[in-house]
C-alpha positions in Angstrom: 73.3 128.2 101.1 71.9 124.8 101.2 67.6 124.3 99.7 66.5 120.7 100.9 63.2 119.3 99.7 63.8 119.7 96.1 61.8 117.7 93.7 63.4 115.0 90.6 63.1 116.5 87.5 61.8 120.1 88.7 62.7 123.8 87.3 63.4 126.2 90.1 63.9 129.7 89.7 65.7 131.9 92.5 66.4 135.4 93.6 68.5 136.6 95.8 70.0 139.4 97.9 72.3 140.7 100.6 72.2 141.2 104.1 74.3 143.7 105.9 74.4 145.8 109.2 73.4 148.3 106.5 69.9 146.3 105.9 69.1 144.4 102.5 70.3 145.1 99.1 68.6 145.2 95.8 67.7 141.5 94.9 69.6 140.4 91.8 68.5 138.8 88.7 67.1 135.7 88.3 68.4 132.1 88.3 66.7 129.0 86.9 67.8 125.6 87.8 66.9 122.4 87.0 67.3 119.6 89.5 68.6 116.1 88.0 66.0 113.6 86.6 67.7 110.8 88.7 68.1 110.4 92.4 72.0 110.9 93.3 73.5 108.8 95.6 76.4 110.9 97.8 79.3 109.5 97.1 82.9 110.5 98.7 85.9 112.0 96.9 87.2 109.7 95.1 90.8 111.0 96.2 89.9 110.1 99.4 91.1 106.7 99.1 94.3 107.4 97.7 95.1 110.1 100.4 94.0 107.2 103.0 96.5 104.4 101.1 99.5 107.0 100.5 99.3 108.2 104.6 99.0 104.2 105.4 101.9 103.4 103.2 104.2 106.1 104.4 103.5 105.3 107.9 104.8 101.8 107.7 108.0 102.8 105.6 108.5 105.5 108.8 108.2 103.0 111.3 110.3 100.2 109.6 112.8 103.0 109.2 112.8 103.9 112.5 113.4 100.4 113.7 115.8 99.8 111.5 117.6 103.2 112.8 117.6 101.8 116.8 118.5 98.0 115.8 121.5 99.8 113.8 122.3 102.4 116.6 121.9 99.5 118.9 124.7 97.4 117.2 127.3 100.1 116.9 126.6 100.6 121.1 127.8 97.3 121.6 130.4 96.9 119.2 132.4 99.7 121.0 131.4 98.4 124.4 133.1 95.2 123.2 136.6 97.0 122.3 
């Protein structure tokens, strides 16, 4: 459950309850939050970047293994052609 419009700095108190086929349940007890004093910038996982960098990274060793595999399998072709 998301509650947009909150005010900075503001005490909120919630209750809430369930909803079934069966109709609504008993609410439960109450909650109080306080929302931060400071605006909050969204800011991304920070292991994020490092998931990004590793996949990059591994990609390239891959692909120069790969080439390295067909310039290799390449050379033994034509060494036995030659014989």
């Amino acid at each position: 459950m998301t509650v947009d419009g909150l005010k900075l700095g503001t005490t909120y108190v919630f209750r809430v309850r369930a909803r079934t086929d069966g109709g609504y349940g008993n609410y439960g007890g109450e909650i109080e939050l306080e929302t931060s004093h400071e605006d909050m910038l969204a800011i991304g996982d920070p292991n994020q970047s490092t998931i990004l960098a590793v996949s990059i990274t591994g990609g390239i060793i891959l692909l120069i293994f790969l080439v390295a595999c067909f310039v290799v399998s390449g050379r033994l072709i034509m060494l036995h052609k030659d014989r």
